[in-house]
VEXFIVEX-634711 format. One record per residue: residue in one letter; z, y, x of N, C-alpha, C, CB in turn. Coordinates in steps of 0.001 Angstrom, whole numbers, plus 524288, in hexadecimal, padded with zeros to 5 digits. Glycine has a CB too. Layout:
AZYXZYXZYXZYX...
//
This chain:
X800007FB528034A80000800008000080000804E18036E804CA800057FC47X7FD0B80823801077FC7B80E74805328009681432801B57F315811318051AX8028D8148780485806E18187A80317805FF81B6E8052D80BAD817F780395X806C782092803E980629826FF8069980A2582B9A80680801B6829BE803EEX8088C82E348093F80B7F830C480B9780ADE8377280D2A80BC882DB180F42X80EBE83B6280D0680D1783F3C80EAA80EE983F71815B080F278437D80AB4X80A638423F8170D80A4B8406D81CAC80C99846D5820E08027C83DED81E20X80BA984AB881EFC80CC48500381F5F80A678522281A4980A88852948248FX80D82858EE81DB280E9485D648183180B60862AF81B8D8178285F2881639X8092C866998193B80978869F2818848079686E398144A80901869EC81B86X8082B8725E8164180724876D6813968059987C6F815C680B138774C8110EX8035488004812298029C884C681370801C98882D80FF67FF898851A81643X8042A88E938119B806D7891E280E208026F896408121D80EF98921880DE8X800E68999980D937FF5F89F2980F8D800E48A33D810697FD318A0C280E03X801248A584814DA803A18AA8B81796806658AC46813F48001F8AEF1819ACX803F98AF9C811E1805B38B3F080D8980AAB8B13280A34800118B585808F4X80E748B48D80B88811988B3E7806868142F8B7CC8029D815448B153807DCX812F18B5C07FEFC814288B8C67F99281A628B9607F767810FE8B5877F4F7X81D908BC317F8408234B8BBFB7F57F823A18BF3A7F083827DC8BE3B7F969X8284A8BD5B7ECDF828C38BE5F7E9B48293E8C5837E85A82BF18BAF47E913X829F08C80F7EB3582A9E8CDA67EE5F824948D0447EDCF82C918CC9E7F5C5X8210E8CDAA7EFCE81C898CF1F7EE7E819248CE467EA7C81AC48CE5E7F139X81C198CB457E721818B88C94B7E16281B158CD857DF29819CE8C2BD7DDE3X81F368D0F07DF8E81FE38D4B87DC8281DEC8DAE27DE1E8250C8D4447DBA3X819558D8C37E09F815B48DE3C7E14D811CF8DCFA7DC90812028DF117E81CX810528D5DC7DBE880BF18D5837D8C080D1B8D4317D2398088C8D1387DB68X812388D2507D0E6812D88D1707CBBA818FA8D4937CAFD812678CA957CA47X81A4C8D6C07C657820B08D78B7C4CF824868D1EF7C5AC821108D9557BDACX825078CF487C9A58293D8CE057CA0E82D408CCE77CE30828C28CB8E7C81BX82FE28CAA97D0E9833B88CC8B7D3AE835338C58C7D7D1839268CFA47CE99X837CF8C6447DC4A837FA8C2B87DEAC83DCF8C0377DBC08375C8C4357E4A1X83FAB8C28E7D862844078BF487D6C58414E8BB377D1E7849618C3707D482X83EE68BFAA7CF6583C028BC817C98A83A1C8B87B7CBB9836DB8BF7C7C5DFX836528B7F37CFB2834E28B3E57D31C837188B0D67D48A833908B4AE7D644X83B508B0807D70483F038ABCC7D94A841D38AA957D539842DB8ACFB7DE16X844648ADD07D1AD8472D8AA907CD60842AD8A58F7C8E184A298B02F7C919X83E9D8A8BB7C94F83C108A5B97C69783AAE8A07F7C7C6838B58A7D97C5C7X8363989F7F7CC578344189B917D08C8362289A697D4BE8306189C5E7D21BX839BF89EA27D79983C3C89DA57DAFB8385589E077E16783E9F898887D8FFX833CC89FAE7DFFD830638A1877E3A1830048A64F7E60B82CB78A1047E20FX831508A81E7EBCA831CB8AB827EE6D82CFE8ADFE7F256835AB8A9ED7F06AX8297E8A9697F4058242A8AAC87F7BC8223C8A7117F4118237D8A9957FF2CX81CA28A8A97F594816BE8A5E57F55C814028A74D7FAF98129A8A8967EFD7X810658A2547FB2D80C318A41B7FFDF806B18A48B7FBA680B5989E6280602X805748A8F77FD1F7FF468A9EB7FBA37FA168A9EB800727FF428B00A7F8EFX7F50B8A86E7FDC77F13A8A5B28013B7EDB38ABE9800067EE4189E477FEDEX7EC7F8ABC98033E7E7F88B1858043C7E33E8AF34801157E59B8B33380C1AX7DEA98B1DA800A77D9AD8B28B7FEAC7D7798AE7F802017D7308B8417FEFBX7D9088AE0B8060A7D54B8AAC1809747D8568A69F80BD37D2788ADFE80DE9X7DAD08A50E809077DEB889FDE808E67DD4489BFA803EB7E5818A1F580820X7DADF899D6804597D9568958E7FFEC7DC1488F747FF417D36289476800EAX7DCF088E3A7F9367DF7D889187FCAB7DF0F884DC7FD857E2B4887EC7FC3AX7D955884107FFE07D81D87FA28045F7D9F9881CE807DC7D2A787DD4805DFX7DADF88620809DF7DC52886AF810307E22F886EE810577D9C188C5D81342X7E4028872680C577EB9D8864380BF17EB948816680C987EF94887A6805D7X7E8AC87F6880A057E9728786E809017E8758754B80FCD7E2DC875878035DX7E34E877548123A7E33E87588815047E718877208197A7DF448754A81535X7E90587B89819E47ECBA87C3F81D8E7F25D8792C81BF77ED4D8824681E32X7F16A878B6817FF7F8CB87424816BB7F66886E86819AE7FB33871C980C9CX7F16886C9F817307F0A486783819A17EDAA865A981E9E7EEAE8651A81643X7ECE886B88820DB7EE8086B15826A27F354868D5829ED7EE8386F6D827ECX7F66686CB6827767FB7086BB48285A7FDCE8663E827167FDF086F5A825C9X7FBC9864B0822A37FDBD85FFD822537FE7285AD6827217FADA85EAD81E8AX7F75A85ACE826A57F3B0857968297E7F813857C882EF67EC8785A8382A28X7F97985C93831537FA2085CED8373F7FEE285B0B8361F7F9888627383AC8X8016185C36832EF8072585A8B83349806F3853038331D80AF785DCE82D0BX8044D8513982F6A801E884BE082F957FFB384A408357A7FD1284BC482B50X7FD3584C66839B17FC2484CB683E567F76884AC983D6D7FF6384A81841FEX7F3A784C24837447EF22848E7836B87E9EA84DD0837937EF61845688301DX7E4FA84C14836C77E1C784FBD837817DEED85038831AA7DE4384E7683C68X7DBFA853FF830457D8A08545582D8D7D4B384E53829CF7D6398577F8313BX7D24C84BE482FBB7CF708479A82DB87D3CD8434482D557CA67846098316CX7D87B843D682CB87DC5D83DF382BD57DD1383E7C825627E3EA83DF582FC0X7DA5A84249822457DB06841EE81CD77D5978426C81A467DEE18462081AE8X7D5DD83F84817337D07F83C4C812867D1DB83D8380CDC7D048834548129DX7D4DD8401380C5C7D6C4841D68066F7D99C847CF806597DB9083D1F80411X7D77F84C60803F37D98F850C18047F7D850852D57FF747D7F085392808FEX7DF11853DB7FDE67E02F8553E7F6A17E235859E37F8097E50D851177F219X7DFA985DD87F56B7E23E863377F5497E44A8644E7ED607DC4A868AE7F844X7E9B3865427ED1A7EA7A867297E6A57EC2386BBF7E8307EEE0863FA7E234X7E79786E657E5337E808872A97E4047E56A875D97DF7C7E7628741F7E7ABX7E64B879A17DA3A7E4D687C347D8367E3218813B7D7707E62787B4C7D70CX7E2528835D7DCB57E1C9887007DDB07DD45889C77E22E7E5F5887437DE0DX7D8ED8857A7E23B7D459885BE7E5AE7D015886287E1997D3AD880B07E9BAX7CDF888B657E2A37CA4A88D6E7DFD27C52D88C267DE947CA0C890BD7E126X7C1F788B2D7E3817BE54887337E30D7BF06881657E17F7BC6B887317E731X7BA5B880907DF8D7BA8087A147DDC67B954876007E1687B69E878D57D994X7B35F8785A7E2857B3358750B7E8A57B0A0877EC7ECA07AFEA86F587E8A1X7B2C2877BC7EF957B3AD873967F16E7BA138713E7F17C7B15B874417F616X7BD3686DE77F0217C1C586D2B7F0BD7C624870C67F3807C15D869517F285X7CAC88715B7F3917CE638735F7F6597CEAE86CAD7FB2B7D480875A97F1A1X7CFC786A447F85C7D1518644B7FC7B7CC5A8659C800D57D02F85C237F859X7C76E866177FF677C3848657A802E17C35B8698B806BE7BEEB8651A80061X7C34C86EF2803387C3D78735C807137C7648728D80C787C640877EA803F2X7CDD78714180A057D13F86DB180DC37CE8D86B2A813757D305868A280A17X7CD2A8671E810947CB0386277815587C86D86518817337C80885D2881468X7C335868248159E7C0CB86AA181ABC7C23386FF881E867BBFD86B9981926X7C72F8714681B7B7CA2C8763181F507CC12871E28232B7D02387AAE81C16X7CD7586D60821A77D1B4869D2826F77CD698676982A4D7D6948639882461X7C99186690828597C5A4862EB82B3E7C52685E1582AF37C5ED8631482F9BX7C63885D938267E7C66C85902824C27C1DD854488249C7C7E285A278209AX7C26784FDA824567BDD484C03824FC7BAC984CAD81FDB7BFBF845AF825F0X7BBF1849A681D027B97C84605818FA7BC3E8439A813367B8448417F81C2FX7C165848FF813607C5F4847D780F3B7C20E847BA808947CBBA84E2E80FB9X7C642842EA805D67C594843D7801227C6B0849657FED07C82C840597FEFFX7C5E484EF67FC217C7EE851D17FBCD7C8A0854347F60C7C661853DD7FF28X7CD02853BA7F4447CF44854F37EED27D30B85A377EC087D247850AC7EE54X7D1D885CEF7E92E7D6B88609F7E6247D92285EDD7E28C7D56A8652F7E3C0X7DD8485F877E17B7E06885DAC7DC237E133863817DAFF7E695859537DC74X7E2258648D7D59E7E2D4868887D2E87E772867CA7CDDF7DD6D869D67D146X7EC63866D87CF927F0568653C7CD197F653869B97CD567F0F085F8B7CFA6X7F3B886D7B7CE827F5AE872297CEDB7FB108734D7D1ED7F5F7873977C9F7X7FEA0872C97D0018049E872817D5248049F86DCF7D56180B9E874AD7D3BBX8039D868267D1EE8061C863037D3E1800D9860A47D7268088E85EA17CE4FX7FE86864E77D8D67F9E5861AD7DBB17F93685EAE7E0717F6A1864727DC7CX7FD8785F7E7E3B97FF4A85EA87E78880161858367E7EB802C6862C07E80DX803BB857877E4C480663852F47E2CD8028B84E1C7E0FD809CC854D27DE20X7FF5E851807DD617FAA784E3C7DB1F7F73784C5D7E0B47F67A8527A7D676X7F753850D47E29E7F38584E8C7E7C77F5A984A527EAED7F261852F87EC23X7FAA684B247EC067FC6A848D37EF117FCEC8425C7EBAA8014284C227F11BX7FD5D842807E8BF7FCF183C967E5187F74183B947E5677FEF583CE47DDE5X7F3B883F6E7E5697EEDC83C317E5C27ED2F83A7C7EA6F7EAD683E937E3DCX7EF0083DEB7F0DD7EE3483BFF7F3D67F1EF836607F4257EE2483FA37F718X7F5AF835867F2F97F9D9831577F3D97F5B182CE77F129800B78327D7F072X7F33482BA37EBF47F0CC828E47E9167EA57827A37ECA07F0F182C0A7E35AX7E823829F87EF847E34082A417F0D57E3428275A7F5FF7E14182FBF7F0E7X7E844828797F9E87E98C8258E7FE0F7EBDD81F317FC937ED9B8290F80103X7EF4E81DF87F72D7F00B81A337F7057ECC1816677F5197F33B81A667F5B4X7E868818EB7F33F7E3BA815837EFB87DF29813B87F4E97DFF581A927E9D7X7DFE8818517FA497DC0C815837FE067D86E819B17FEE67D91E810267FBC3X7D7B081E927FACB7D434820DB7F8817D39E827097FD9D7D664821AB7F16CX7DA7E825078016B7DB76828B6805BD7DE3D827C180B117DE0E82C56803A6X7DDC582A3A80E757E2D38271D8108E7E5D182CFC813327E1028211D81624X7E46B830D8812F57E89E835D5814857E6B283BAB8114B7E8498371481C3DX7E99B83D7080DFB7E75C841FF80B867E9E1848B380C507E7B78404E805BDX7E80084BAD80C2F7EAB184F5080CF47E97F852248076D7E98B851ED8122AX7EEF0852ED806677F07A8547C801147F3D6859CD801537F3D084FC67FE5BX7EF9485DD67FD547F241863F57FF677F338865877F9B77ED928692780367X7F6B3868B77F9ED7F7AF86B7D7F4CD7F69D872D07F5DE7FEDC869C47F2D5X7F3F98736F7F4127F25187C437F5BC7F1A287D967EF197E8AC87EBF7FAD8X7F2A8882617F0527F2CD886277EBFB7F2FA88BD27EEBF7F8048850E7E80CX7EE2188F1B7EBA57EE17894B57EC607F0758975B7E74D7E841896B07ED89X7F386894707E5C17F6DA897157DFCC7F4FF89DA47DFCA7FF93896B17E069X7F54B8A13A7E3AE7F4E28A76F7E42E7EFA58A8077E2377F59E8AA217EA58X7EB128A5E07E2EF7E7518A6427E10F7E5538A54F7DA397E5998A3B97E455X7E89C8A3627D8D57E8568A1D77D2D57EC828A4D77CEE47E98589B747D265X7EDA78A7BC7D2E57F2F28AB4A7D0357F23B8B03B7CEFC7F7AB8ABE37D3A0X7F4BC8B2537CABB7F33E8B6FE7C7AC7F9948B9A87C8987F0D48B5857C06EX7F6BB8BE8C7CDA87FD3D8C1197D0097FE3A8C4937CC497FDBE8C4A77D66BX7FDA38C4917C6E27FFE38C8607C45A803E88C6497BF8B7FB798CBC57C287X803EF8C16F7C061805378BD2F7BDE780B528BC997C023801048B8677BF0DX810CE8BE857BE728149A8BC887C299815FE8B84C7C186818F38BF287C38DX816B08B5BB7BD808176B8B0C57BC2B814E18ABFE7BDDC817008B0DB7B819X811DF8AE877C0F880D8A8A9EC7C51380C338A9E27CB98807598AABA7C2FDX80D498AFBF7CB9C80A2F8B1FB7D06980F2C8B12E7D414807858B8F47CFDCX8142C8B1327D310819388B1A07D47E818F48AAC77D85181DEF8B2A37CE1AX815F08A9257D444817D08A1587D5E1814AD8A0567DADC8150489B507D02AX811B98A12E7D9AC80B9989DA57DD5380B2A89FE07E363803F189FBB7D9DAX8095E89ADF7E6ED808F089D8E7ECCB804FB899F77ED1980E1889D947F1C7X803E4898627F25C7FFB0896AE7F3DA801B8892017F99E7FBC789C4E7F508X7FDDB88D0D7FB537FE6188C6A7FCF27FD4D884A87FEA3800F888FDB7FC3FX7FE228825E800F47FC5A87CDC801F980166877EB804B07F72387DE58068CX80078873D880348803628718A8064C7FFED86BC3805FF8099C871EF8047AX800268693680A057FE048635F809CE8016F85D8B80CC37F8328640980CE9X7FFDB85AFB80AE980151855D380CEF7FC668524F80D30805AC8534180966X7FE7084EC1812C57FB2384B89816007FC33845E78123B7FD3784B6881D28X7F8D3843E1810157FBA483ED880D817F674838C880F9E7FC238405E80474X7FB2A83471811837F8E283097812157FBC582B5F812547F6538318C815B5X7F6CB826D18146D7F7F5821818126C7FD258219E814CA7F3F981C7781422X800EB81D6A813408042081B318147E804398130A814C98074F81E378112AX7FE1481332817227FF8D80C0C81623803CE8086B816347FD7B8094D81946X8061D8070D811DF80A75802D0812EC80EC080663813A6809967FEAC8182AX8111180A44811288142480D1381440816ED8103480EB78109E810CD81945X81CB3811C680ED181E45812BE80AA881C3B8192080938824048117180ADCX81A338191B802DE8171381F048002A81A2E82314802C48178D820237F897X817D482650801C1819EF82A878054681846830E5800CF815DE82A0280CBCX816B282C257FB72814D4831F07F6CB8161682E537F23480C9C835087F68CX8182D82F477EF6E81B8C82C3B7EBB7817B482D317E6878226D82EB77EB26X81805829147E38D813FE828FF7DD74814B782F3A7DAF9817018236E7D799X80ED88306D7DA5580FA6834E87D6AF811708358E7D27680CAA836A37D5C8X812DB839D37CF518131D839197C94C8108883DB57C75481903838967C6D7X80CD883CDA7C4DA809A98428F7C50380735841CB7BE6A80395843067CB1EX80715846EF7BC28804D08488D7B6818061884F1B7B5EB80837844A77B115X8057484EDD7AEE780441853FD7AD288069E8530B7AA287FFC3856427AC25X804A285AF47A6748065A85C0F7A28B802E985F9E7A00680AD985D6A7A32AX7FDDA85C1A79EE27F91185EDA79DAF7F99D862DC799757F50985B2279C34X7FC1386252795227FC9C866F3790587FE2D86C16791708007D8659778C5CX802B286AB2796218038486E0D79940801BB871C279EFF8061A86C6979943X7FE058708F79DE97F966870EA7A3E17F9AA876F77A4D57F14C86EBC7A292X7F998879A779F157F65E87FCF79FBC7FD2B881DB7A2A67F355884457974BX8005B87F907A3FD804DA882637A43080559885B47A9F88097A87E567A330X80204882DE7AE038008C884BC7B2CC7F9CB885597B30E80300880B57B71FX7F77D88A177B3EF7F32788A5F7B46F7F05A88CD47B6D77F21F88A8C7B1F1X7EBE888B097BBC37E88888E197BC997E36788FF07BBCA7E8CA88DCC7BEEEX7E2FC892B67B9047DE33892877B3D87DBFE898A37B57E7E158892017AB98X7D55B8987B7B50F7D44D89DEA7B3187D01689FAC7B7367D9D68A1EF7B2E5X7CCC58A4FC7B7817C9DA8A4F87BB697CA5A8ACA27BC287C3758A1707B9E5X7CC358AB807C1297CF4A8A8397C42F7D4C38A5EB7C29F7CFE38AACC7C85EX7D4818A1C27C4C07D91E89E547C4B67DED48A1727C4CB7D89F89A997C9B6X7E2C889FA67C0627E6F18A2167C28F7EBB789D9A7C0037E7408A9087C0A8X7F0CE89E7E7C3737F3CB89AF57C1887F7E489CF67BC257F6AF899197C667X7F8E98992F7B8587FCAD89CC57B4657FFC2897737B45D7F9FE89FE37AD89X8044F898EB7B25480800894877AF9280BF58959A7AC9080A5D8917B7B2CFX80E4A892BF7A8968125C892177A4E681659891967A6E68120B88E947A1D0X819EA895B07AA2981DCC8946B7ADC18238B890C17ABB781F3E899F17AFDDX823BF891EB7A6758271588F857A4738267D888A77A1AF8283B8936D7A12CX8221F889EE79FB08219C8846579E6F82076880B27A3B281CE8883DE79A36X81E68881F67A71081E8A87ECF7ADA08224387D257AD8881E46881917B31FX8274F881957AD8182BF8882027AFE182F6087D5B7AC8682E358884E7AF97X82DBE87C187A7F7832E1878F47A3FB8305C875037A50C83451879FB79CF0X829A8873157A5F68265786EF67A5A28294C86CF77AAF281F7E8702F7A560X8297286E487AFF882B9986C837B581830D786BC47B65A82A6286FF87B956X8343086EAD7B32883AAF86E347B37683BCD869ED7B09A83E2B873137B11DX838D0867B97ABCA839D4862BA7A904836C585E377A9DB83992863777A406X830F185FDF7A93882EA185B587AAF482F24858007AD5D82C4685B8A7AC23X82F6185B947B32282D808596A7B87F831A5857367BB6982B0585D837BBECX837908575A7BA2683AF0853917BC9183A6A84E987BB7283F8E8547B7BBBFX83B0B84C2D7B74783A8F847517B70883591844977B94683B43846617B240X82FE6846B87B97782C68845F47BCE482D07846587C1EF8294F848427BBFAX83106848C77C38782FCD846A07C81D834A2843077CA0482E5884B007CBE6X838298430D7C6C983B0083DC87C904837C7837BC7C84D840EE83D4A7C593X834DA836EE7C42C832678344A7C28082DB9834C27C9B9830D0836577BBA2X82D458381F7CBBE828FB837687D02082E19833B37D393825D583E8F7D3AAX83200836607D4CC83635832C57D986834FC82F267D55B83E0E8346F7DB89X835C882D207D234836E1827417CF7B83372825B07D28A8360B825AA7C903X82E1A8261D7D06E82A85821FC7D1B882993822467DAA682371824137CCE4X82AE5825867DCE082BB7825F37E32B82F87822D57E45282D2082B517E580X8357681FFA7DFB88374E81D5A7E18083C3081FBB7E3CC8342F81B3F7E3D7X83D168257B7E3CB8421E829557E5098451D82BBE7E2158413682CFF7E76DX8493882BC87E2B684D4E82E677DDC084D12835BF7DFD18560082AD47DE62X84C3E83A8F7DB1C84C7B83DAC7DD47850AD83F817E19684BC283FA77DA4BX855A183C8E7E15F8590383FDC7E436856CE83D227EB2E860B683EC37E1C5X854A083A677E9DB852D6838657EFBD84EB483B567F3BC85047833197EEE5X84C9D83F0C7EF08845EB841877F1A384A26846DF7F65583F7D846617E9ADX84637846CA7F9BC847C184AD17FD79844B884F6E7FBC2846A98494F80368X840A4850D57F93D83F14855027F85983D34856317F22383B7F8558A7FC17X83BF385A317EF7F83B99859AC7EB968345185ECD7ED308423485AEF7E7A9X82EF185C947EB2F82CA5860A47ED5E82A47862157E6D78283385F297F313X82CE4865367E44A82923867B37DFE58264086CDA7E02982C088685E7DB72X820B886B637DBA381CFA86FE07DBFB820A7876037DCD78191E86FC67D5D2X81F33877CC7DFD48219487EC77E06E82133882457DE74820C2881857E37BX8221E8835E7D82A81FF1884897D512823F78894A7D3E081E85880627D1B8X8288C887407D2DC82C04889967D0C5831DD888217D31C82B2F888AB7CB86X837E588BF17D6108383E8882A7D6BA840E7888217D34E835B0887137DDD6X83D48889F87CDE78408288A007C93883D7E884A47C66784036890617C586X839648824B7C86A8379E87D207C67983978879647CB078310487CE07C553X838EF87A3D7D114839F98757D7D3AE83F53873E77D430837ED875A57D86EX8444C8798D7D40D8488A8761A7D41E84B99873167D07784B348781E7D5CCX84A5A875D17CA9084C10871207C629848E786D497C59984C9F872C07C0C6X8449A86B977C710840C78677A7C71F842D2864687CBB183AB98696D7C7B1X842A4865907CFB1845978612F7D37084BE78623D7D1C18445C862657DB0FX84E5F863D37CF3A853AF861B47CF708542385D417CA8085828866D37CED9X8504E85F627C89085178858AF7C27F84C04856E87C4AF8514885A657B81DX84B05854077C819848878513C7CB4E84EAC84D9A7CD858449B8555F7CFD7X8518E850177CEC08564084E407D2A08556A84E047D89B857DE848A97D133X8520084F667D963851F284F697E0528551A851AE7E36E84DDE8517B7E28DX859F1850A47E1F385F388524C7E3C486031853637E8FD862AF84ECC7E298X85C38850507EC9485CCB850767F2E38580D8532F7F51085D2C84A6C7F5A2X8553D855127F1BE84FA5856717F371850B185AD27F67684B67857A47EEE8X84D3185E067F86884B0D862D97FAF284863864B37F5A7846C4861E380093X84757867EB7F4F58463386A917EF59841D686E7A7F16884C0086DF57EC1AX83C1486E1F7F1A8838BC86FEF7F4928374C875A97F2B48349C86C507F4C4X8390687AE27F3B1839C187F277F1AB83614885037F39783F2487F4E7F275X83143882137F49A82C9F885537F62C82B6C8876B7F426829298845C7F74AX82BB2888517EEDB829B388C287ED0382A7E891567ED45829B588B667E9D3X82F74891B47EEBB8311A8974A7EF4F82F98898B67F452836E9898547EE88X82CF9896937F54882B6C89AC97FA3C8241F899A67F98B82EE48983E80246X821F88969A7F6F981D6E896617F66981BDC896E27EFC281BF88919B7F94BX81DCC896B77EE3281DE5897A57E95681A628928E7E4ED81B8C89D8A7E95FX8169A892DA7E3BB8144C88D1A7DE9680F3888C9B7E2C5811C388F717D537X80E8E88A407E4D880983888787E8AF80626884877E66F80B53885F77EE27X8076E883117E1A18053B87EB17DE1F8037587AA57E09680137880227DAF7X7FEC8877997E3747FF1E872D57E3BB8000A871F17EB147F9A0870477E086X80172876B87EC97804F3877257F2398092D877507F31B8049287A637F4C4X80B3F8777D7ED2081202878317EE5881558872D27EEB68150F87BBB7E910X8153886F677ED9F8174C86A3E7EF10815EC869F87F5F8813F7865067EB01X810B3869467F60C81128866977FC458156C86AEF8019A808F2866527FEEDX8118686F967FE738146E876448015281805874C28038A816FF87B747FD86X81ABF8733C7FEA58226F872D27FC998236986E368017D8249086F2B7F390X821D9868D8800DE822FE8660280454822298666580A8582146862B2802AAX81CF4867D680B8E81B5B868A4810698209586C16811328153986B358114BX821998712F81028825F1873C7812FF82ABA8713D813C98273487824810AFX82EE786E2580EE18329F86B3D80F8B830FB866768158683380868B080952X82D958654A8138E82C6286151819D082CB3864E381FF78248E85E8781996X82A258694281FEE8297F86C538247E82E5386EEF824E8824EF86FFC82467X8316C86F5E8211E8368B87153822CD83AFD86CED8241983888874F081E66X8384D869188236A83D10863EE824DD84236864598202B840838653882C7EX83EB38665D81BFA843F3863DB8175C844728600A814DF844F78661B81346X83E9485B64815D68406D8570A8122F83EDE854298187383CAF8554080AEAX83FF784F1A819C283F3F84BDB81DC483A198482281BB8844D9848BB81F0FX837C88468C81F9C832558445081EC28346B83ED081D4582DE88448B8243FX8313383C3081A2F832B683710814E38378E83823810C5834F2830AE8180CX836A483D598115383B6083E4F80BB08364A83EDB806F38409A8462F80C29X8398C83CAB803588383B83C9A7FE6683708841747FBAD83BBC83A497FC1AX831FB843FC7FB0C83277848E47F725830E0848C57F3198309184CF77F846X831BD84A5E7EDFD82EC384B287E8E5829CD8502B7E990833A284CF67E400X8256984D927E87E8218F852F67E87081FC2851F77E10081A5A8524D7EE73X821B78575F7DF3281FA2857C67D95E81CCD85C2D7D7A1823B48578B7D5CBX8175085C5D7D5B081420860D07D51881554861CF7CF3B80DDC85FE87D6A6X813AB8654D7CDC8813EE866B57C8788111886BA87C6808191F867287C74FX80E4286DAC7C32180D08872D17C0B0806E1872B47C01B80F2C877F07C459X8038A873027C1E17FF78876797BC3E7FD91870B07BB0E7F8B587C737BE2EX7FA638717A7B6FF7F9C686BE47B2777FEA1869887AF267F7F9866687B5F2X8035386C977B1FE806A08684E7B0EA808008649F7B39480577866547ADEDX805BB8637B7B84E8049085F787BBAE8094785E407BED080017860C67BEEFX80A49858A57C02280E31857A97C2A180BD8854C77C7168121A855317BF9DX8100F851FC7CB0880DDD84BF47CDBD812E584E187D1CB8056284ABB7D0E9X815D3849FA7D4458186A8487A7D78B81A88844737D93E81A5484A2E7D767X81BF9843847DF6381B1F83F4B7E1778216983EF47E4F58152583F787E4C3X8221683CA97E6A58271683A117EB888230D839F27F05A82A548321E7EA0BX8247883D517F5978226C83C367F98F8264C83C657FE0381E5283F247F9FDX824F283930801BE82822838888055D8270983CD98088B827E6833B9807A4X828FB8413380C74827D78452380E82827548431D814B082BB88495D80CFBX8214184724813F5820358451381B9C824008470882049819E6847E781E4C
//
């Protein structure tokens, strides 16, 4: 049997940063209204000439080197992201040929913040079927570009930015990415949206907010169930960065009593399908969870969309 694994982490954030101090040159509101609300203090924003294939590929640069692998040691390259403007040529493809890549399969998912997760289950599924044998799996978002700054109820949340993971075989060797559990809440789809021309993001901040504080605990204990771990056992807890008046009552009726409680957002603010890996890559580079600890990664928000997994940390 072939089991997999994340092999390295990274990420990347753009120069510029945005504080709550300076959003109140562009909308009426205030760095307290801000932190009491979301609890978000910085964003990084991407210039005009920052696109995000080139965020993406600079996280899974980083990855790759930290893996000590090269460019041509990967045959599968998943970029989720909702926020690449053109159709095609791909964001995944653009990717591979900024790295120099050989001859990769090259794919987008468009699953909005839980895209990351989704990817990472599809790379986990594609390597165990034969269909791969090492993928590089990125999560980017130019959230600033789809955003309407006059909007404070939106413009306040969103930053920008990438994170990736190196994922591969493990022949004969214990998983190292635990069974997904992934669905929706299609009736509920319009509740996060990026709709319109040009594109812009809106959402139902409140109905999100009651849909993720109730829903989404028991889903994800139900993910440790099937990984085989009791929450108080996980060393990290990595949820979407959305909010983070949603991540700490969501991981506390989770029970991850011993976790690290992954709290990026406030300094990067909703990075949508970059904020999970973001979140982890940094806890790893700062040496707060130890490599083969157990983490929960859980995506959640536009569609409704969920998926999370148990991974062992590189």
């Amino acid at each position: 049997m072939t089991g997999t694994r994340i092999a390295a982490l990274g990420h990347y954030q753009p120069a510029k940063v945005l504080t709550n101090a300076d959003l109140t040159a562009l909308v009426d509101t205030s760095d307290e209204w801000i932190t009491s609300r979301v609890g978000i203090r910085t964003r990084h924003v991407a210039g005009p000439d920052e696109p995000v294939d080139e965020m993406a590929a600079h996280a899974g640069a980083k990855a790759l080197a930290a893996a000590g692998l090269t460019p041509a040691d990967v045959d599968l390259v998943l970029v989720a992201t909702s926020t690449a403007i053109d159709r095609s040529p791909n964001t995944a493809a653009r990717v591979a040929a900024r790295l120099g890549m050989g001859s990769p399969a090259t794919l987008d998912l468009n699953v909005v913040c839980a895209g990351f997760t989704h990817a990472l289950a599809t790379a986990d599924h594609a390597i165990r079927a034969g269909s791969a044998s090492r993928a590089l799996v990125i999560g980017a978002d130019k959230m600033t570009e789809v955003t309407d700054w006059t909007d404070r109820t939106t413009c306040v949340l969103v930053g920008d930015g990438a994170g990736a993971a190196v994922v591969e075989a493990v022949p004969g060797g214990e998983a190292g990415i635990g069974p997904v559990l992934w669905g929706s809440v299609p009736e509920m789809g319009h509740a996060v949206r990026i709709e319109g021309t040009p594109p812009r993001f809106a959402q139902e901040g409140q109905a999100v907010y009651r849909w993720a504080t109730t829903q989404l605990p028991p889903i994800a204990r139900t993910v440790c169930e099937r990984a085989g771990i009791a929450p108080e056992d996980l060393a990290a807890v990595v949820l979407h960065q959305a909010n983070l008046r949603i991540i700490e009552p969501v991981a506390q009726k989770i029970g991850a009593v011993n976790a690290v409680i992954a709290r990026d957002v406030t300094e990067s603010g909703n990075t949508s399908a970059a904020s999970i890996p973001m979140a982890l890559s940094k806890l790893v580079e700062r040496g707060e969870v130890a490599s083969g600890a157990p983490a929960l990664l859980f995506g959640f928000g536009g569609n409704l969309s969920y998926a999370g997994q148990v991974v062992r940390v590189p």
